[in-house]
N, C-alpha and C positions, 0 to 999 in steps of 0.2 A: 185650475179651472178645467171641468171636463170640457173634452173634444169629443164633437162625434166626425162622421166618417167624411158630410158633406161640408163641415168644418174645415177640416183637410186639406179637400180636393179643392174651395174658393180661397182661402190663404193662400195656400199651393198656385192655383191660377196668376195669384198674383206676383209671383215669381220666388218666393219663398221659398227654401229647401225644407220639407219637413226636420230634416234631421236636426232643426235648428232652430223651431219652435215646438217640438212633439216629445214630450217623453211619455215613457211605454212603463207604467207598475202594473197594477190594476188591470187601466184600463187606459186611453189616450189624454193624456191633460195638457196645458200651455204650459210652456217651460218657465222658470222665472231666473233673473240673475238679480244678483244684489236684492233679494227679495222683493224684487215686482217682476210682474210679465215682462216677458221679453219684447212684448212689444210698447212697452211703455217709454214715451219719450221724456227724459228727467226735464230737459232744459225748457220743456213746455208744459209738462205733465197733462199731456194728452196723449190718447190711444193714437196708434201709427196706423190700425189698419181699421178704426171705428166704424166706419159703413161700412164692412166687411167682417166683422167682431164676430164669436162663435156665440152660439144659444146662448150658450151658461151664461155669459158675460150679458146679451140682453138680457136675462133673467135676474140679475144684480139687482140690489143685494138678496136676495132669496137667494139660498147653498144647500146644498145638501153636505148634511155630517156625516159621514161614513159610521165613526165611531160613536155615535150614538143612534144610526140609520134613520135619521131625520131631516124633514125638510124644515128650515128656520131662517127666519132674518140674519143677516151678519151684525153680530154683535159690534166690528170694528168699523160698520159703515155711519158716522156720524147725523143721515136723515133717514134712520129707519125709522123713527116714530113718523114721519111725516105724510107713510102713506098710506091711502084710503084702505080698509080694510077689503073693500071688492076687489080690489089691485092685487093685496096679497093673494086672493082667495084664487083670483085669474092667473095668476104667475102659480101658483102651487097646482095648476089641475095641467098646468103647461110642463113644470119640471116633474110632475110621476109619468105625463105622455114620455117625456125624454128619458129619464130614469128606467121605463122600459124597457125604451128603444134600447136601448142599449146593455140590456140586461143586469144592472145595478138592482133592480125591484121585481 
């Protein structure tokens, strides 16, 4: 999941060490262990820092694919038929605002 910078800094606030949910390829994204984010809690399967969650994550399931540089639904998200198509259309003029920002687009 991309991070941006103000992502960071309110994780971070929350006593969080970057070096410990941040990895650096690209560009800044959530780290995952055991293939989920790191901040996911198995034993409840809920977000640890959910009022606090970066963009991207409220932007779920809409992702951006690198490798084909498109914005699309997640295929692995089980209710992606389920939502209004104005929703999608709102979340898609939200993730090229961030895709910007951040120089991805």
């Amino acid at each position: 999941m991309i991070l941006t910078f103000d992502d960071i800094l309110r994780i971070s606030s929350l006593g969080y060490d970057p070096n410990d949910f941040v990895i650096i390829d690209e560009y800044p994204r959530l780290r995952n262990v055991n293939g989920h984010c790191v901040f996911l809690d198995e034993s409840t399967n809920s977000c640890l820092i959910y009022e606090h969650r970066p963009i991207g994550c409220k932007l779920y399931p809409l992702i951006y694919d690198p490798e084909k540089n498109t914005i699309k639904l997640d295929d692995f998200c089980p209710k992606r038929n389920e939502i209004p198509e104005e929703e999608i259309k709102r979340l898609k003029r939200v993730m090229v605002r961030l895709l910007r920002n951040i120089g991805i687009l």
